[in-house]
Structures are given as C-alpha cells and as structure tokens.
Backbone as JSON, one array per atom type, in Angstrom:
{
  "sequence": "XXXXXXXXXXXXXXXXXXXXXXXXXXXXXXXXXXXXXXXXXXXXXXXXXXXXXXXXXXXXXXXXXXXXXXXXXXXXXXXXXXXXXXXXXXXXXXXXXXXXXXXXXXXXXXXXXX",
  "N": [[-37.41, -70.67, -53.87], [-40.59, -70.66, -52.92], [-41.92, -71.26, -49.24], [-44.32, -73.74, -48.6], [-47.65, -73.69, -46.89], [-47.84, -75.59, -45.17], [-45.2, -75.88, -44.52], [-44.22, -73.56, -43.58], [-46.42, -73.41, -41.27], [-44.84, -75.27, -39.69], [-42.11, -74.54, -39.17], [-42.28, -72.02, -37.67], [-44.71, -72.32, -35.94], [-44.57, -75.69, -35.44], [-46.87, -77.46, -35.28], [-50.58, -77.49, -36.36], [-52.44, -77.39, -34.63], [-51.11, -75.46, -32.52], [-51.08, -73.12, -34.36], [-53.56, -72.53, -34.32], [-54.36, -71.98, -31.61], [-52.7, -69.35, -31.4], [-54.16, -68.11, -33.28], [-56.97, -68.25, -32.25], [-56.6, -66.58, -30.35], [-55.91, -64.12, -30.74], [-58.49, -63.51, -31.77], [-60.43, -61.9, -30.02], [-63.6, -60.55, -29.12], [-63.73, -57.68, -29.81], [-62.11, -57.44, -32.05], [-63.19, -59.42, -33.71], [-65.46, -60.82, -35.37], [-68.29, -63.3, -34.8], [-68.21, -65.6, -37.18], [-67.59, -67.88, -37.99], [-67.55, -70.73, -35.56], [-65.66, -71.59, -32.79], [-65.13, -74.37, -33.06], [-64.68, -74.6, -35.39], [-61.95, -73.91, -36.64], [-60.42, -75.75, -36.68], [-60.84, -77.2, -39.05], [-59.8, -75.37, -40.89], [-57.8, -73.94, -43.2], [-54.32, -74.54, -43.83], [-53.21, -72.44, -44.83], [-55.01, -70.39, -45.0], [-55.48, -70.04, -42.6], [-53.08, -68.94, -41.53], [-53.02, -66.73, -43.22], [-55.18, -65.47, -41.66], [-54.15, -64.86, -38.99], [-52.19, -63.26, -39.75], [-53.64, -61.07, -40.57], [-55.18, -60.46, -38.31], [-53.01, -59.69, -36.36], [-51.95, -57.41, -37.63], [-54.19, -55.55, -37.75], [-54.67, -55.31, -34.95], [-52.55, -54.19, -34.32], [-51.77, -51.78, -35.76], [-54.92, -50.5, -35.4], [-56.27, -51.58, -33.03], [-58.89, -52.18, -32.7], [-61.72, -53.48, -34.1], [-63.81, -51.72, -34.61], [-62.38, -49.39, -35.12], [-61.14, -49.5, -37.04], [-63.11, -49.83, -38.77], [-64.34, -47.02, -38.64], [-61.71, -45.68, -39.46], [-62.09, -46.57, -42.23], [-64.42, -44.99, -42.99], [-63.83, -42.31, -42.58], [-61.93, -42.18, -44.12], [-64.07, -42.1, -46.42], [-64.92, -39.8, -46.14], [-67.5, -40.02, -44.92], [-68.25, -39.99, -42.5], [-70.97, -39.39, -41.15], [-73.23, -41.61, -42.17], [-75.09, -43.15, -41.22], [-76.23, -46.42, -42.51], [-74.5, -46.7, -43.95], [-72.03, -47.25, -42.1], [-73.43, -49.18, -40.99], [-73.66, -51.42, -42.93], [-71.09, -51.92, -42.98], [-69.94, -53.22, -40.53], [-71.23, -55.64, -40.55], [-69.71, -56.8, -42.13], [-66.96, -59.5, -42.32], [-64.0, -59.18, -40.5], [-61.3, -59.55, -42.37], [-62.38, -58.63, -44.62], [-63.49, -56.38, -44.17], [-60.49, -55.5, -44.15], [-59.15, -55.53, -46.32], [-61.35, -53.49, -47.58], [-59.56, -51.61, -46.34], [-57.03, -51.88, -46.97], [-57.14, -51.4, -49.95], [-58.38, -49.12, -50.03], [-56.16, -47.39, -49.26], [-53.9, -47.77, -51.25], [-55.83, -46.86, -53.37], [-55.6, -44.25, -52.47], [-52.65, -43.59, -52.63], [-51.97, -44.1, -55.58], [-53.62, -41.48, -56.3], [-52.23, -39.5, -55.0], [-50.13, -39.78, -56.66], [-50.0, -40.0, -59.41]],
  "CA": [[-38.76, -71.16, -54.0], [-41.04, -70.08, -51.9], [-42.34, -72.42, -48.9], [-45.91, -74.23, -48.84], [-48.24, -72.85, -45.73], [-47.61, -76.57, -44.06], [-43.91, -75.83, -44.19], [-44.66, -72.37, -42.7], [-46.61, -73.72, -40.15], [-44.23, -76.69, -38.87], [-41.47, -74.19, -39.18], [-42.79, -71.45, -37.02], [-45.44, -73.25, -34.92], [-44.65, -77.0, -35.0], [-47.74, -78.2, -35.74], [-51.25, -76.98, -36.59], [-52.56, -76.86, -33.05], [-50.2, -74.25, -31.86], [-50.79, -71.79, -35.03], [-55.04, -72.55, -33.79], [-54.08, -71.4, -30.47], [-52.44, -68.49, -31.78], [-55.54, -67.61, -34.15], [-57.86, -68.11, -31.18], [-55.75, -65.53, -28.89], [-56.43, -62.83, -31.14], [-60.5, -63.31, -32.14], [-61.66, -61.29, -28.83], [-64.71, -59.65, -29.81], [-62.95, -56.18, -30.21], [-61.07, -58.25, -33.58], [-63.89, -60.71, -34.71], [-67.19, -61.24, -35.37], [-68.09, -64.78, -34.91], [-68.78, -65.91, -38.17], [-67.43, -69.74, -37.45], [-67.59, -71.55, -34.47], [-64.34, -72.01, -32.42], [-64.64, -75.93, -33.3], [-64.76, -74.45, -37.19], [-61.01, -73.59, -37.2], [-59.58, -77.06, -36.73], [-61.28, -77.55, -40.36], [-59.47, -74.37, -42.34], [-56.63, -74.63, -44.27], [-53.14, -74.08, -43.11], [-52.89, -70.49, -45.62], [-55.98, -69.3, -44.79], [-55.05, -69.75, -40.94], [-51.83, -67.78, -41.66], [-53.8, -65.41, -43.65], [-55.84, -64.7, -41.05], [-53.73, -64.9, -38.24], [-51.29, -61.93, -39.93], [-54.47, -59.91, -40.81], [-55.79, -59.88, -37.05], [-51.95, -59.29, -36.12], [-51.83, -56.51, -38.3], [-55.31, -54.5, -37.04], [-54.47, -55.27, -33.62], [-51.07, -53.56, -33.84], [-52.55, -50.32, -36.24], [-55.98, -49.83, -35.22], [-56.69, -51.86, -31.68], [-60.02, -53.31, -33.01], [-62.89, -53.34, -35.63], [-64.65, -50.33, -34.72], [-61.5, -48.44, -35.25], [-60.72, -50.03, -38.1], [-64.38, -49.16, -39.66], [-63.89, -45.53, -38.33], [-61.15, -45.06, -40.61], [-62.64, -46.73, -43.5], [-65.64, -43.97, -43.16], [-62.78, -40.8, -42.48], [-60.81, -42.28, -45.75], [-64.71, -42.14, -47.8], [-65.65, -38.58, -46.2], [-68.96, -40.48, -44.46], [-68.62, -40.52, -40.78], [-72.46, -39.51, -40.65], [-73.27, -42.09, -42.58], [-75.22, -44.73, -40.47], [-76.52, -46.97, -42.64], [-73.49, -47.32, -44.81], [-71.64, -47.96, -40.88], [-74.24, -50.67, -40.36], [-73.43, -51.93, -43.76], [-69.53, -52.19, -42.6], [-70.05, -53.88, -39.07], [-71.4, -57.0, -40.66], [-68.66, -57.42, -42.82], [-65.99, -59.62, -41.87], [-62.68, -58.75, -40.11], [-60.45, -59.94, -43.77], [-62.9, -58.32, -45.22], [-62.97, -54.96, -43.6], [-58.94, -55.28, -43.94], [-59.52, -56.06, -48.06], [-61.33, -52.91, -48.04], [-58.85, -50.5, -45.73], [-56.21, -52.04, -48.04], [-57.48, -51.03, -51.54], [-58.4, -47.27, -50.26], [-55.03, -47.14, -49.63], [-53.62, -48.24, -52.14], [-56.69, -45.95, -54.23], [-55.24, -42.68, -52.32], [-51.12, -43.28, -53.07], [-52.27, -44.05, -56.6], [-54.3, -40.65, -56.82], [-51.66, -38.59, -54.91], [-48.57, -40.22, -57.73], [-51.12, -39.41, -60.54]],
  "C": [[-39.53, -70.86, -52.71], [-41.89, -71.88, -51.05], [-43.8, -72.58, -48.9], [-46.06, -73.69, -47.53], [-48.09, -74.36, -44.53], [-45.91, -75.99, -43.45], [-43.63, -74.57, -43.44], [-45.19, -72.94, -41.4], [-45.59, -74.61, -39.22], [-42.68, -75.53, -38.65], [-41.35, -73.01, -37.78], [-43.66, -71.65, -35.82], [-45.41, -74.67, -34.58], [-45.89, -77.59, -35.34], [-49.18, -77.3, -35.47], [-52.06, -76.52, -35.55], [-52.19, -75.92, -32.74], [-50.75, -72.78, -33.07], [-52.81, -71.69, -34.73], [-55.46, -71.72, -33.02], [-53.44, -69.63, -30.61], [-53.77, -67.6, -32.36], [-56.42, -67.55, -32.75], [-57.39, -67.1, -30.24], [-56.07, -64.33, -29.29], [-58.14, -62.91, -31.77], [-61.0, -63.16, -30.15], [-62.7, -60.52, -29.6], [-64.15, -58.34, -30.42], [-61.76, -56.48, -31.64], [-62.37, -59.03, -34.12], [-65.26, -60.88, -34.47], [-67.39, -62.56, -35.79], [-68.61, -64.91, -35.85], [-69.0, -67.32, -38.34], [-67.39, -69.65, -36.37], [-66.06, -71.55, -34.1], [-63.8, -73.31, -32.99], [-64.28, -75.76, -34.94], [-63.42, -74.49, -37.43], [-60.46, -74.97, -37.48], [-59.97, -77.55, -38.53], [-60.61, -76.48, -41.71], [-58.08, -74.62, -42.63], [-55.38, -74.42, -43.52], [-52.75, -72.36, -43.88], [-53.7, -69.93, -45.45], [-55.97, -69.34, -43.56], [-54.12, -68.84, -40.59], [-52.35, -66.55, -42.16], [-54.52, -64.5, -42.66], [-55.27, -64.04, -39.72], [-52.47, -63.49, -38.18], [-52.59, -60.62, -40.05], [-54.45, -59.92, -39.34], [-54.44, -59.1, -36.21], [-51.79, -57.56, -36.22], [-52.76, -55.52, -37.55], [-55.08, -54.31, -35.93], [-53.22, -54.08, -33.49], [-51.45, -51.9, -34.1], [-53.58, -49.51, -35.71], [-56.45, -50.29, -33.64], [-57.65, -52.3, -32.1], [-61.04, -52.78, -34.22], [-63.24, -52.46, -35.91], [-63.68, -49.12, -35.38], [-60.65, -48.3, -36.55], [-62.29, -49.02, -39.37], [-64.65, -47.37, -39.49], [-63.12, -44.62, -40.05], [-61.55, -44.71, -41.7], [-64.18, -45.37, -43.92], [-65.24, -42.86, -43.07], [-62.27, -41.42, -43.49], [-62.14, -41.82, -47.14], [-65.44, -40.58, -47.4], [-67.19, -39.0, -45.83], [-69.21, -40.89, -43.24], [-69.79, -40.36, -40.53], [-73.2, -40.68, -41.3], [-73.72, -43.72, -41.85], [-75.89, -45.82, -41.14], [-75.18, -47.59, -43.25], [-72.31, -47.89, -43.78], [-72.34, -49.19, -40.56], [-73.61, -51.87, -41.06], [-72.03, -52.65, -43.35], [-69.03, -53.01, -41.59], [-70.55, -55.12, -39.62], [-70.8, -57.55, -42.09], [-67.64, -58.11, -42.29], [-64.7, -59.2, -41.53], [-61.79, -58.82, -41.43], [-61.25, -59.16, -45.2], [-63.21, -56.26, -45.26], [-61.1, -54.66, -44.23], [-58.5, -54.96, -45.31], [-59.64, -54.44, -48.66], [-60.11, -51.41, -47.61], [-57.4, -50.57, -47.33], [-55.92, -51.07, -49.3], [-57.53, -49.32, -51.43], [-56.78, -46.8, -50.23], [-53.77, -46.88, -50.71], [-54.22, -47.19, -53.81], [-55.82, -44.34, -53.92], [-53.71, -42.34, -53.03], [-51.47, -43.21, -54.64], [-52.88, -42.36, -57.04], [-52.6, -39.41, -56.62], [-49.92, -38.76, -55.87], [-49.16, -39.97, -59.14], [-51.43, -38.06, -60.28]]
}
C-alpha cells in the first residue's frame, strides 16, 4: 500500500518544518517565480510540498534553472525566435513549465515508437 504524503514527510523529514526548509532552499530566483509569499508555504499541503519539492529537485539537477528549462521547451517546438510565445512561457509557473517539458517528451518517444 502505498504511504500517505504525512507518512512521507515524518518518514523522511520528521516533521513539516524541515520538508518547508527544504522547499525554501531550492526557490532561488534562477528556480521560481514568486507566485506565493514565503509565509504562503506553511499553508500547502504535505503532497503538493513533495510535489514540488521533487519537481524543483529535478530542474535543478537537468537544466540548472527556468530559463534553461524554457530554452528547451522552445528547441523541442522549433521556436527559439519566437518572442512573444517566450514571454508567454516566463510567466508560467515552475510545475507548470515542468508539466509542459514533460508531455513534449513524452509527445516525441510516442512519435519516434509510432
């Protein structure tokens, strides 16, 4: 059975504080566009803290930060000149950016197994 995101947290971090602190270590600007407030996290869930906390993990390790991240996403659609549809991409969220890197992926293995 799989465990609940409390039992994740207390397992891994001990208590919800610590996996906060964690989340806050990786939102430097070069990962996150403030969308909430620092005081906002203490209010999100314990799975969507983990959620987020593996996405920023994740970009950090692959791409190093947003821009590089939105780069791709515009070399995967053939539109690096493309500055409005870059503007468009920059005020999308970080989970949201990650949502779409995901899916092209996911779109290309699909084309090149087809």
């Amino acid at each position: 059975m799989k465990e609940s995101p409390f039992q994740t947290v207390k397992e891994k971090f001990k208590d919800k504080q610590s996996l906060i602190k964690a989340v806050k270590a990786l939102t430097s600007e070069e990962l996150w566009v403030d969308g909430i407030s620092q005081k906002g996290l203490d209010r999100v869930s314990n799975r969507k803290l983990l959620r987020l906390l593996e996405i920023l993990t994740e970009l950090k390790s692959k791409f190093g930060s947003r821009g590089k991240l939105i780069d791709q996403l515009l070399t995967n659609q053939n539109r690096l000149k493309d500055r409005d549809y870059r503007s468009r991409l920059e005020r999308f969220s970080t989970p949201q950016l990650w949502d779409i890197y995901r899916t092209q992926i996911k779109r290309q293995k699909a084309t090149k197994a087809g």
